[in-house]
Backbone as ProteinMPNN parsed JSONL, in Angstrom:
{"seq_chain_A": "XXXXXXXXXXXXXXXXXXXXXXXXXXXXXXXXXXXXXXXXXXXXXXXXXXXXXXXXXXXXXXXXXXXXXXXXXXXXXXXXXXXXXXXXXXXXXXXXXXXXXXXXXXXXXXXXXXXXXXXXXXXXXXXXXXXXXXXXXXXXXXXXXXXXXXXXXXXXXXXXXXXXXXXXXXXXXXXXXXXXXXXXXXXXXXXXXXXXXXX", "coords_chain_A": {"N_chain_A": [[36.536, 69.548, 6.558], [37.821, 72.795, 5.898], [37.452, 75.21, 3.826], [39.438, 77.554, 1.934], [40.656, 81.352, 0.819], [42.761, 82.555, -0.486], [44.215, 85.706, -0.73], [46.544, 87.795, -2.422], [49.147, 89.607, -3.849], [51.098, 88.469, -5.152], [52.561, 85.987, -7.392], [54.03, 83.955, -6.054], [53.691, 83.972, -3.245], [51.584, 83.249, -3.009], [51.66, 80.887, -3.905], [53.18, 79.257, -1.938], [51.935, 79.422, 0.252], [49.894, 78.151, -0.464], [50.563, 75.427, -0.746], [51.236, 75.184, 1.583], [49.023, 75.147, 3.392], [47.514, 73.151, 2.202], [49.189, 70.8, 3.358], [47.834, 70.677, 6.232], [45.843, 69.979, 5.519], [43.285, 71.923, 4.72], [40.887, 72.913, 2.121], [42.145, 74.887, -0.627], [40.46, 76.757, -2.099], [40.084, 79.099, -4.207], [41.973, 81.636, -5.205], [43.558, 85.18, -5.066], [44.534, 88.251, -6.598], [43.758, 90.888, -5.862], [42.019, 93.053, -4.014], [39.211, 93.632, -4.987], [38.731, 91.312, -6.644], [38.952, 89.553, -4.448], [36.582, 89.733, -3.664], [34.352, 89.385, -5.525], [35.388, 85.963, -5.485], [35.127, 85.577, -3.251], [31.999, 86.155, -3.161], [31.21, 83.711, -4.789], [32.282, 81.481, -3.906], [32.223, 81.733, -1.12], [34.043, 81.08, 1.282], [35.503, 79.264, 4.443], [37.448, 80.516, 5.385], [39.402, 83.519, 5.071], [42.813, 84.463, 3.675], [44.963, 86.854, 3.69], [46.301, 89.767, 2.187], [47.489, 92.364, 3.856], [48.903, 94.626, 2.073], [47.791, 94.98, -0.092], [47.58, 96.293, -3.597], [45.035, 96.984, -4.237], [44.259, 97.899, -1.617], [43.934, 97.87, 1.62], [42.991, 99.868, 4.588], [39.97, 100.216, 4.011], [39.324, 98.8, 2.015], [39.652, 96.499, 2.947], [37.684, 96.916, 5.381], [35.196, 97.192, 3.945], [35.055, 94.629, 2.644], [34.556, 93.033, 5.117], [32.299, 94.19, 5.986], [30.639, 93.215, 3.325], [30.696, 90.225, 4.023], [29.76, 88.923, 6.298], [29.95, 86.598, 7.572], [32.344, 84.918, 7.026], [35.998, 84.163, 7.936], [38.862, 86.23, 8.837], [42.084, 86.482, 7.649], [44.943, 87.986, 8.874], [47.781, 89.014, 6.65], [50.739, 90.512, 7.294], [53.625, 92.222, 5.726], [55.26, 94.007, 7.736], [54.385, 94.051, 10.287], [53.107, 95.319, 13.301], [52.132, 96.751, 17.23], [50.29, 98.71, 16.684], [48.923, 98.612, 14.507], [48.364, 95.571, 14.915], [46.323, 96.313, 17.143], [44.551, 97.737, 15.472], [43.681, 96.207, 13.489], [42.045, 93.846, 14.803], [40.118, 95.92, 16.384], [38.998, 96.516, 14.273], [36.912, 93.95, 12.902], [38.646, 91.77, 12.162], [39.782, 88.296, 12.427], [42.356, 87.767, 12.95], [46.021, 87.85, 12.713], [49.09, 87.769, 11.587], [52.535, 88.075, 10.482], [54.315, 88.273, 7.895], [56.995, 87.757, 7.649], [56.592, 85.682, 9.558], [57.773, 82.388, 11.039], [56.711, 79.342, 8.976], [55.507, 77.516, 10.854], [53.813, 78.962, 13.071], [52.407, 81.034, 11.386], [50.832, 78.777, 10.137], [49.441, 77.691, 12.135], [48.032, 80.092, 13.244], [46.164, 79.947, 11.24], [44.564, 77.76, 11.581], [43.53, 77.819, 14.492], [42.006, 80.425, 13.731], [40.337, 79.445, 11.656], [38.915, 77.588, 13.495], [37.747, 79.447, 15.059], [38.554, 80.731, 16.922], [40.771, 83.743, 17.721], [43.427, 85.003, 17.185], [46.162, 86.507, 17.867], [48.639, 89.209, 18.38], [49.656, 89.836, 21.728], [50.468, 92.42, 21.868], [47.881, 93.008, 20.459], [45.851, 93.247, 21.875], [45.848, 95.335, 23.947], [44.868, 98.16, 25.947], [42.538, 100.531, 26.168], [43.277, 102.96, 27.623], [46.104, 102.161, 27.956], [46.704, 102.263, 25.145], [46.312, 105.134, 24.903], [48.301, 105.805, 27.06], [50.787, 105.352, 25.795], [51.014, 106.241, 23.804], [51.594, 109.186, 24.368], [53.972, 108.683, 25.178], [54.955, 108.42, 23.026], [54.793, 110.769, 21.985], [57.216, 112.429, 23.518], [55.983, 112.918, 26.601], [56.141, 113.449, 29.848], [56.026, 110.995, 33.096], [54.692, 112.433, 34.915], [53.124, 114.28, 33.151], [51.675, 113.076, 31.966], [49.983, 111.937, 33.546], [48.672, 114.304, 34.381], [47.517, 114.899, 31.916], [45.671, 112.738, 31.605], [44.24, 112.746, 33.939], [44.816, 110.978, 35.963], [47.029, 109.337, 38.769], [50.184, 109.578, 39.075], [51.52, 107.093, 39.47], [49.757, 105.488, 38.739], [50.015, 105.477, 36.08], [52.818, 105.211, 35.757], [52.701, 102.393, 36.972], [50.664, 101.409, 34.186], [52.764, 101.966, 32.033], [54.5, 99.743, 33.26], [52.911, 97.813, 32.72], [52.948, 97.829, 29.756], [55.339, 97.733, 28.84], [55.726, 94.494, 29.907], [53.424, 93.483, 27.88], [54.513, 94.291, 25.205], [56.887, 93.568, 25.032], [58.919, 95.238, 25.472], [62.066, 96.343, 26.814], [62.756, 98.959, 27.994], [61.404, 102.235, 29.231], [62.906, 103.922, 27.307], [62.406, 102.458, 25.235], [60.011, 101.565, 25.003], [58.949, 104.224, 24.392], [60.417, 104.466, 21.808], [59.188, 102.396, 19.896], [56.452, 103.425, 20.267], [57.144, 105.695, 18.421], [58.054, 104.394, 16.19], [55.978, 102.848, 14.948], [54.103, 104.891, 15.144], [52.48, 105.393, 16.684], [48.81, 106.567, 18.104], [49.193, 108.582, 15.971], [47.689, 108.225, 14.09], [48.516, 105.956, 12.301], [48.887, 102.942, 11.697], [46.215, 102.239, 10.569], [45.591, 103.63, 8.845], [45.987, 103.666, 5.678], [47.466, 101.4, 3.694], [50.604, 99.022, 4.138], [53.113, 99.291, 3.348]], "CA_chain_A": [[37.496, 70.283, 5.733], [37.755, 73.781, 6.08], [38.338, 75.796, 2.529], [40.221, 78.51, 2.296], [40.275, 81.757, -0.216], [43.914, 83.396, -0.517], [44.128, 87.155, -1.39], [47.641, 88.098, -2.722], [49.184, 90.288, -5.652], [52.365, 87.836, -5.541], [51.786, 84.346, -7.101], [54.694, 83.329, -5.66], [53.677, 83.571, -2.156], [50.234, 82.475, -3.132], [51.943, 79.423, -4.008], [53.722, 79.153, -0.479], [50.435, 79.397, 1.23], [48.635, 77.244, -0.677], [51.188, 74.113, -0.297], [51.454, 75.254, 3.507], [47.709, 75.397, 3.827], [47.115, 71.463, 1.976], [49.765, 70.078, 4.432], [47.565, 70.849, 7.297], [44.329, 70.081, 5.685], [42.413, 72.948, 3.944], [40.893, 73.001, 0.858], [42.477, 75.904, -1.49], [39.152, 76.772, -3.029], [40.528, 79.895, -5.051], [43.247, 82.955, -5.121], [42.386, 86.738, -5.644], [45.879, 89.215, -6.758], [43.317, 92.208, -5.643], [40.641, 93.098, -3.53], [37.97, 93.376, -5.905], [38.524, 89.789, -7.232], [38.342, 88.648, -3.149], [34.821, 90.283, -3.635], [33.941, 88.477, -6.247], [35.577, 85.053, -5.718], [34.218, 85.13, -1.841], [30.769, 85.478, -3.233], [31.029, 82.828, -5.553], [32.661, 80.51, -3.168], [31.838, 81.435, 0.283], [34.876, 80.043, 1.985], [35.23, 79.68, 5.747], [38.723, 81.81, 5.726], [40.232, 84.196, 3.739], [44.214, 84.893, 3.999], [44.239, 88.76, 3.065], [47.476, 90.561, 2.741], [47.4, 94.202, 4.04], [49.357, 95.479, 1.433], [47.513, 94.526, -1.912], [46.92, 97.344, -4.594], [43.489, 98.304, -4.116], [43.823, 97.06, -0.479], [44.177, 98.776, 3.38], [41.256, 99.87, 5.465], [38.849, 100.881, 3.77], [39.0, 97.695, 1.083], [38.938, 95.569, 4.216], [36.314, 96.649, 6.115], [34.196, 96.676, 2.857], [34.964, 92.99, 2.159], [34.157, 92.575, 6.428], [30.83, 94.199, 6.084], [29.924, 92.43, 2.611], [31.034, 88.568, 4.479], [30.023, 88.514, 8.072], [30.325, 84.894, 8.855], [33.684, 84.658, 6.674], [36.561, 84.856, 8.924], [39.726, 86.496, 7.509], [43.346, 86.177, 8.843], [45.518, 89.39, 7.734], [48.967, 88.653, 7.01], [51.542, 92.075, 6.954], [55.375, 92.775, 5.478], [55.768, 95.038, 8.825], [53.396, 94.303, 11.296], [53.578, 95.928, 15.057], [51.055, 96.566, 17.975], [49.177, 99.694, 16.37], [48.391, 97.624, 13.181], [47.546, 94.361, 15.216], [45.548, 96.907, 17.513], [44.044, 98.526, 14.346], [42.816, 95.354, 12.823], [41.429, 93.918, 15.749], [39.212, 96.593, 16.468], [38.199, 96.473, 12.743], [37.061, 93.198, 13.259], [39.614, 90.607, 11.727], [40.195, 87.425, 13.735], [43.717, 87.457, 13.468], [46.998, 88.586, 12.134], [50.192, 86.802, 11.474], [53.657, 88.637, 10.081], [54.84, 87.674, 6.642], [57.961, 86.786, 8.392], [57.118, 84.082, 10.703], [57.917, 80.49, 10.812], [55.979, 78.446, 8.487], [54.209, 76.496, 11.736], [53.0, 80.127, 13.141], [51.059, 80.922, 10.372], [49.43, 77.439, 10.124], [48.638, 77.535, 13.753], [47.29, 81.138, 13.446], [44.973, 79.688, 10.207], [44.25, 76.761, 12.206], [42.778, 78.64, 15.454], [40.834, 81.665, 13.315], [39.163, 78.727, 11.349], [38.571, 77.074, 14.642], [36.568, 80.048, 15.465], [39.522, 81.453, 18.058], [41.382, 84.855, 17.677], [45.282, 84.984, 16.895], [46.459, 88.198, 17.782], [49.676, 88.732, 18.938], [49.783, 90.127, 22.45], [50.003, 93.773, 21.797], [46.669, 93.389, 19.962], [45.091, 93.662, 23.149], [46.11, 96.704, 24.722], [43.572, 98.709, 26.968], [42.336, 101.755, 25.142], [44.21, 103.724, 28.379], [47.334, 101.654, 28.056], [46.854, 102.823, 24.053], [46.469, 106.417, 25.321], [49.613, 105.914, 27.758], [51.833, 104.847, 24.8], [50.692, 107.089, 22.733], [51.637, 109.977, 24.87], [55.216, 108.377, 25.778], [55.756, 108.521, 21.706], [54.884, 112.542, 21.807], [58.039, 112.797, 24.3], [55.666, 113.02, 27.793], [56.878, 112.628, 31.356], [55.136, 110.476, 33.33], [54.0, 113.399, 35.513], [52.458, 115.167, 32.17], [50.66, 112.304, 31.072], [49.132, 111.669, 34.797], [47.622, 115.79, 34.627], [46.492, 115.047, 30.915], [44.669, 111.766, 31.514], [43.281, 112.974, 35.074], [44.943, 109.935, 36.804], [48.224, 109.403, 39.688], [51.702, 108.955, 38.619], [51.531, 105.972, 40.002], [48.931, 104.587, 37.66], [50.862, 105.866, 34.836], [53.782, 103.912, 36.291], [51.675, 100.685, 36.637], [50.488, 100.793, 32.961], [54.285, 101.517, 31.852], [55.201, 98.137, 33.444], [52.5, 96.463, 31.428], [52.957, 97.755, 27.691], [56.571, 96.843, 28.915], [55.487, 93.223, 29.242], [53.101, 93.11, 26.714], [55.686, 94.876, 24.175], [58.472, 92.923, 25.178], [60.399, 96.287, 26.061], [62.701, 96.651, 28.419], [62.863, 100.415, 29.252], [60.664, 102.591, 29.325], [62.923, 104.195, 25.684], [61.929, 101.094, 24.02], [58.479, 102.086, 24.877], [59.083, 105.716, 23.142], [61.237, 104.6, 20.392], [58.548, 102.116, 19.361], [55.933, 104.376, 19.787], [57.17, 106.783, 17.244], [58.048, 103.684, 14.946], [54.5, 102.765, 14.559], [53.097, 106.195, 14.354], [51.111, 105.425, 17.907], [48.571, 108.152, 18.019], [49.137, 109.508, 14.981], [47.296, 107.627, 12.894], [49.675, 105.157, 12.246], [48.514, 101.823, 10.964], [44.964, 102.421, 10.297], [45.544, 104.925, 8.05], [46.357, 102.739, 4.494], [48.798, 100.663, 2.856], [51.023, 99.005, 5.148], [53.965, 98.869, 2.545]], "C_chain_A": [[37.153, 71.762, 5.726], [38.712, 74.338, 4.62], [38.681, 77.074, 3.095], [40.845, 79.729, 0.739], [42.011, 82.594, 0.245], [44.317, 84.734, -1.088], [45.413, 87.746, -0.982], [48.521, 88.775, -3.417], [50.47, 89.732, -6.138], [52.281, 86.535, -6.071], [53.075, 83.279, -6.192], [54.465, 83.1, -4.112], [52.174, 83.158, -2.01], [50.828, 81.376, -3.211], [51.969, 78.205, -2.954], [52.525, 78.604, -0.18], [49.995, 78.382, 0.414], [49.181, 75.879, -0.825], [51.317, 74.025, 1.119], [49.859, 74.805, 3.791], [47.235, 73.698, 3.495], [47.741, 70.625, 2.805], [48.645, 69.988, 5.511], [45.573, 70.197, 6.973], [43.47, 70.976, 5.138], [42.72, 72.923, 2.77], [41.513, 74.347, 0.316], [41.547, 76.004, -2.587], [39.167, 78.244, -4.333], [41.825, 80.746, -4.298], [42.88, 83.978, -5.833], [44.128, 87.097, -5.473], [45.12, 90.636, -5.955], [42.495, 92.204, -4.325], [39.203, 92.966, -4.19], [37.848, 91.784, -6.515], [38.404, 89.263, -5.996], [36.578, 88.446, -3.223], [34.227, 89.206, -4.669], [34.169, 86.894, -6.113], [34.403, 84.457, -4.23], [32.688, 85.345, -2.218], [30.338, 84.257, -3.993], [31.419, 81.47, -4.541], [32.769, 80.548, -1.705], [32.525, 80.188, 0.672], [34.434, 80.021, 3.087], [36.637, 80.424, 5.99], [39.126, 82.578, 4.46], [41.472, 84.673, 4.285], [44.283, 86.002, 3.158], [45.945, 89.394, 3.425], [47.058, 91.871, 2.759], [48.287, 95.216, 2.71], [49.067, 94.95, 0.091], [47.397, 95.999, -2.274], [46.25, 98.329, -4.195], [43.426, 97.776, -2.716], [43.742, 98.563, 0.985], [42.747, 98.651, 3.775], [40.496, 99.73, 4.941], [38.263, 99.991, 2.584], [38.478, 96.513, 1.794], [37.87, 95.995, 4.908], [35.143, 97.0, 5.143], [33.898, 95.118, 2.625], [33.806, 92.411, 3.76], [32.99, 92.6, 6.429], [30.187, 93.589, 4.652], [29.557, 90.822, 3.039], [31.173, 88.635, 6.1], [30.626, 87.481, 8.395], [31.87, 84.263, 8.005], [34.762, 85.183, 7.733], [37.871, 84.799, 8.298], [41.028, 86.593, 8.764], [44.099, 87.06, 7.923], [46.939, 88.919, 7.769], [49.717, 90.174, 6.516], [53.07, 91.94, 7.042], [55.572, 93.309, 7.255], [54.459, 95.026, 10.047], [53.908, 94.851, 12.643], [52.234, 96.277, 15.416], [49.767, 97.642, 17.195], [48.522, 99.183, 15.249], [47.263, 96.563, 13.943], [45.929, 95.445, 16.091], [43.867, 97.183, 16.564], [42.645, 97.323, 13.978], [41.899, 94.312, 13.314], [40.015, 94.336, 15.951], [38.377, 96.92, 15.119], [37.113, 95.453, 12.414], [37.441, 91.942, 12.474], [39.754, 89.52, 12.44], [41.177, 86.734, 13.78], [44.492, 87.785, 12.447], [48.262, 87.964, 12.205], [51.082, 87.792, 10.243], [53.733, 87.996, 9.052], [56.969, 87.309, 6.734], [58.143, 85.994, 9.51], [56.685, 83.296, 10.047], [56.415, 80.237, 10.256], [54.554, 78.036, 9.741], [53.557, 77.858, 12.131], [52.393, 80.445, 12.4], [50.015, 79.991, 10.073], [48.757, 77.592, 11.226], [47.497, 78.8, 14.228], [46.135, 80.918, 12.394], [44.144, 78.497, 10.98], [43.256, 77.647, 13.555], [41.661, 79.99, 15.07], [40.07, 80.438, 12.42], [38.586, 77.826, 12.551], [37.855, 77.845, 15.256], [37.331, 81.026, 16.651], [39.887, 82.382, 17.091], [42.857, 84.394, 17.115], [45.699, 85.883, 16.576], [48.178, 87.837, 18.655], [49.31, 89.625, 20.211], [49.41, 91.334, 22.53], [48.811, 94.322, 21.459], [45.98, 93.629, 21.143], [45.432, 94.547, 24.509], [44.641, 97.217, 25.477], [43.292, 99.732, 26.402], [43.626, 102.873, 26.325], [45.799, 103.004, 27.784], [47.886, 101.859, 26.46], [47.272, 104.64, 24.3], [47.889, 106.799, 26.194], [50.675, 105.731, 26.283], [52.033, 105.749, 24.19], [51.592, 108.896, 22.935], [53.109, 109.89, 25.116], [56.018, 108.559, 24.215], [55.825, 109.781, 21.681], [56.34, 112.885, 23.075], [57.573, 113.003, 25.81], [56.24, 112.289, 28.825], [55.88, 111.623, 31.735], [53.933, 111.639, 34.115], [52.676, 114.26, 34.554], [51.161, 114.419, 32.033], [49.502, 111.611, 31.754], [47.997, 112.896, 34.453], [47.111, 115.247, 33.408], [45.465, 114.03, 30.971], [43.797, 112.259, 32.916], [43.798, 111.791, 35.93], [46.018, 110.53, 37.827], [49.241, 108.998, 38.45], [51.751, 107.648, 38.613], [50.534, 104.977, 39.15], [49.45, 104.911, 36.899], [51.737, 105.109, 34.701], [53.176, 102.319, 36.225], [51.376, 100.317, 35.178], [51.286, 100.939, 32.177], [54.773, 100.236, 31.903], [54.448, 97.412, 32.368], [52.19, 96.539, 29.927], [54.1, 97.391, 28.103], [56.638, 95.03, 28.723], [54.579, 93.077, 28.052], [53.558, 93.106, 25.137], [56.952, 94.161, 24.154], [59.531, 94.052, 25.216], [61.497, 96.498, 27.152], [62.822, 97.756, 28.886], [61.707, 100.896, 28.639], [61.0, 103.925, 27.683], [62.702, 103.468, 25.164], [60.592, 101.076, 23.741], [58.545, 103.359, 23.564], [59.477, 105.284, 21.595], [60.266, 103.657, 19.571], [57.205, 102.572, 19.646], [55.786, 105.073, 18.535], [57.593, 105.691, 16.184], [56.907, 103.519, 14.437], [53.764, 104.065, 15.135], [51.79, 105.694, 15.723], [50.104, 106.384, 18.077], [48.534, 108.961, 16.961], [48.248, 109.389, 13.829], [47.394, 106.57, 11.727], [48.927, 103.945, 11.079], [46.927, 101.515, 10.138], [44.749, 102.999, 9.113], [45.674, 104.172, 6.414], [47.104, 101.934, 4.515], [49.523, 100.43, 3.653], [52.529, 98.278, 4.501], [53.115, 98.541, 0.882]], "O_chain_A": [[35.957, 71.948, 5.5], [39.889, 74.139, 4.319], [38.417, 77.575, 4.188], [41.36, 79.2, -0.246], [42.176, 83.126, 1.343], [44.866, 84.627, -2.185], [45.664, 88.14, 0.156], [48.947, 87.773, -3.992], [51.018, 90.152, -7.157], [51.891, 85.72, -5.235], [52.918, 82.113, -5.829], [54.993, 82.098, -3.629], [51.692, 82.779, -0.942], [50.425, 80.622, -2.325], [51.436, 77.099, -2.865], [52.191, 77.433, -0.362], [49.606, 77.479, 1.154], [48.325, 75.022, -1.046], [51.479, 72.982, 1.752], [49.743, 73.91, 4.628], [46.684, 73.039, 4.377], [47.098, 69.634, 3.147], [48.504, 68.787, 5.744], [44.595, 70.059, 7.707], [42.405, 70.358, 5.148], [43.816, 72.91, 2.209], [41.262, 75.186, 1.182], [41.695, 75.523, -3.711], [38.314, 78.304, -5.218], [42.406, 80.545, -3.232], [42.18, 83.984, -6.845], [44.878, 86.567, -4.654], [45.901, 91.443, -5.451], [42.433, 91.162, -3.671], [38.29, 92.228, -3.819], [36.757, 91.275, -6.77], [37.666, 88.279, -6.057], [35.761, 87.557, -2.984], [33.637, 88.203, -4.268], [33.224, 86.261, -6.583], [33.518, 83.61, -4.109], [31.958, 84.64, -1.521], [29.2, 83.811, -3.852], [30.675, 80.489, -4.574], [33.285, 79.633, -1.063], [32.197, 79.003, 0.608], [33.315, 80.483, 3.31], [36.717, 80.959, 7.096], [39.142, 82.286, 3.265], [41.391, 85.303, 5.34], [43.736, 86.08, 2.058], [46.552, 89.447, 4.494], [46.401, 92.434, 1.883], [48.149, 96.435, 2.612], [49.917, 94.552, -0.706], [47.154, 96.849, -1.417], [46.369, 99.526, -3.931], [42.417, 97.096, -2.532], [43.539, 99.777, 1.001], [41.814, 97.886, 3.531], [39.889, 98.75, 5.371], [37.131, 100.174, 2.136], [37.498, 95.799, 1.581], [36.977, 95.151, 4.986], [34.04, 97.085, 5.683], [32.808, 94.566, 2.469], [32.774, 91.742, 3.704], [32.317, 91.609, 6.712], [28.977, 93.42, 4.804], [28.56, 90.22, 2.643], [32.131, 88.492, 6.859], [31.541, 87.315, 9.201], [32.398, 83.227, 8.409], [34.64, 86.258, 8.32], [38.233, 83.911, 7.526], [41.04, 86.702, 9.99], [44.057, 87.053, 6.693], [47.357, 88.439, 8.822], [49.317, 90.83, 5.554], [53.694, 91.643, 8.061], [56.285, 92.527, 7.884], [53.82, 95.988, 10.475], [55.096, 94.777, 12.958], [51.292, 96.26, 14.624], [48.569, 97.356, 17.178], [47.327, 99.468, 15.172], [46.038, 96.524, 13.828], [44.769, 95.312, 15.702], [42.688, 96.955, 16.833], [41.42, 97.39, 14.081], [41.052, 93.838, 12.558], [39.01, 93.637, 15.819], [37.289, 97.493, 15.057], [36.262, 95.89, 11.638], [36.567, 91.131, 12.167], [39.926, 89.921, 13.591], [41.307, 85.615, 14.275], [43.998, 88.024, 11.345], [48.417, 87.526, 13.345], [50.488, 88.207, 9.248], [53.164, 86.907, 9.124], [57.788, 86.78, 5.983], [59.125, 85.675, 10.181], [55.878, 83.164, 9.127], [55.347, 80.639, 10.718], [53.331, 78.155, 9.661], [52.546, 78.033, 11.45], [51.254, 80.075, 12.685], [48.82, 80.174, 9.841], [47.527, 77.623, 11.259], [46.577, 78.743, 15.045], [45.132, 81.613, 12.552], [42.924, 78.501, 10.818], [42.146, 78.043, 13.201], [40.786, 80.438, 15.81], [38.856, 80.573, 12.575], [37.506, 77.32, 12.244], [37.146, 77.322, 16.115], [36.724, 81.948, 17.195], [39.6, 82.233, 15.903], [43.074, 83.275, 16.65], [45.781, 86.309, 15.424], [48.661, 86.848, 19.207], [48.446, 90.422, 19.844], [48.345, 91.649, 23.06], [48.429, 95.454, 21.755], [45.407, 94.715, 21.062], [45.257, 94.342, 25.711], [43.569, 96.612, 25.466], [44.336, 100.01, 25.811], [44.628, 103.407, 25.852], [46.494, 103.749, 27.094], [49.087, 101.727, 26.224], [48.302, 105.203, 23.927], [48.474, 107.872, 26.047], [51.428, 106.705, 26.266], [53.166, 106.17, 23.954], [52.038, 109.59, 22.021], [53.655, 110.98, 25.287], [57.225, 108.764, 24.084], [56.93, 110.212, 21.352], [56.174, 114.028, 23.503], [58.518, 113.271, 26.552], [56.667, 111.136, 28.883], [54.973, 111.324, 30.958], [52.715, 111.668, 33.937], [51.632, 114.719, 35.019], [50.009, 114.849, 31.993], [48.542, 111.017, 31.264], [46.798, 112.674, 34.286], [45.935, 114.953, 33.622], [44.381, 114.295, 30.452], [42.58, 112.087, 32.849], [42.994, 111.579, 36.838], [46.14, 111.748, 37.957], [49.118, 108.392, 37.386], [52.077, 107.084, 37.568], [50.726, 103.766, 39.04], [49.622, 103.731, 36.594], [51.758, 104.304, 33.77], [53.348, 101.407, 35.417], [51.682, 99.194, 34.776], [51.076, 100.217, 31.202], [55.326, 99.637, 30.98], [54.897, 96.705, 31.465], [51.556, 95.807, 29.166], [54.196, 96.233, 27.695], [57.254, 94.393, 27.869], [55.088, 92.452, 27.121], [53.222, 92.369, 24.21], [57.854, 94.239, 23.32], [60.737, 93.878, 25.039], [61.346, 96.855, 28.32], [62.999, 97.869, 30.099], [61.068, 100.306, 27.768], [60.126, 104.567, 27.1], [62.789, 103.825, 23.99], [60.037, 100.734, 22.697], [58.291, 103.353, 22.36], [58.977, 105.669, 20.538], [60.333, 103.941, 18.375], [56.488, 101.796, 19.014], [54.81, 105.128, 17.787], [57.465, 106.153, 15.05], [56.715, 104.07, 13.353], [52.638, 103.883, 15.599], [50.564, 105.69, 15.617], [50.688, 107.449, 18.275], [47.887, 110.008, 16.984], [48.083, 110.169, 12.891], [46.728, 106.376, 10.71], [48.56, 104.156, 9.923], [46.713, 100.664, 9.274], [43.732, 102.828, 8.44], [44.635, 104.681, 5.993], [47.542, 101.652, 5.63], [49.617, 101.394, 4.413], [53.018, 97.21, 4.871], [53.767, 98.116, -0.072]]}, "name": "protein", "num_of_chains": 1, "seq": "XXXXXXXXXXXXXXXXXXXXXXXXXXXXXXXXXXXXXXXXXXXXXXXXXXXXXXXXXXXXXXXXXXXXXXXXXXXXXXXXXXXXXXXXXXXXXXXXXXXXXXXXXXXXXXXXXXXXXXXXXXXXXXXXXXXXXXXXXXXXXXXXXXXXXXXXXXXXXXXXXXXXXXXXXXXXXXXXXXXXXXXXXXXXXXXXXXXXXXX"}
């Protein structure tokens, strides 16, 4: 049995979760509205997951990677109103072991609690960008040609072009404005998701 610590400031979607979460098997060993009560409940009850919304109160970076470095061997699954790649990126590299939208299907979320207590990842796709293929994006949200963004990185066109095609598949974009225009939605480069509160 794998318990499980829910950190929420809604009880209503604490509720959700915690009838979704007994279907499948996990204990529901407490519920935190804050960050500071995660802190406290996770030392008292040292779960093996914690479901963590990005947009609590006293929450964002800098609440999470406090909780991360107080609970190494806890492994926490972030759920976000508005998630996109610079977030999943974000939290990732923070180190979270996985991230799931607060609008997907019921079974996606189990399956993403199911695989981070299983000790696997559950990122969505974009989370794993290339730091270049971050730097290409990034550069396509500031309005750059491809030619520009070849002289500023030191590479060919032609590699510029190549890692175009694959934030295209990994983004699910189809042009190369779908690249830009979600770019500048998530604040690529700028500071974007990292930065606090994510709603």
């Amino acid at each position: 049995m794998k318990t499980v610590l829910i950190v929420d400031d809604h009880p209503l979607v604490r509720a959700g979760l915690r009838e979704l979460l007994r279907e499948v098997g996990f204990v529901v060993v407490g519920e935190a509205s804050s960050a500071g009560e995660a802190e406290r409940l996770a030392r008292e009850l040292r779960p093996d997951l914690v479901i963590w919304d990005w947009a609590l109160p006293d929450g964002g970076r800098e609440a999470l990677v406090r909780f991360l470095g107080a609970f190494p061997g806890t492994r926490v699954l972030v759920v976000s109103a508005f998630l996109g790649p610079e977030l999943a990126c974000a939290l990732r590299e923070m180190g979270v072991q996985g991230v799931v939208s607060k609008t997907a299907a019921p079974g996606e979320l189990l399956r993403a609690a199911e695989a981070v207590a299983r000790g696997e990842e559950a990122f969505p796709e974009a989370a794993y960008l290339s730091p270049r293929e971050r730097e290409v994006l990034a550069f396509l949200g500031k309005g750059w040609g491809n030619a520009e963004i070849a002289e500023k990185l030191g590479i060919s066109v032609k590699t510029v072009e190549g890692h175009i095609e694959r934030l295209k598949r990994k983004l699910s974009c189809p042009s190369t404005a779908a690249l830009r225009a979600l770019a500048i939605r998530e604040g690529v480069g700028d500071g974007g998701a990292g930065s606090g509160r994510d709603s």
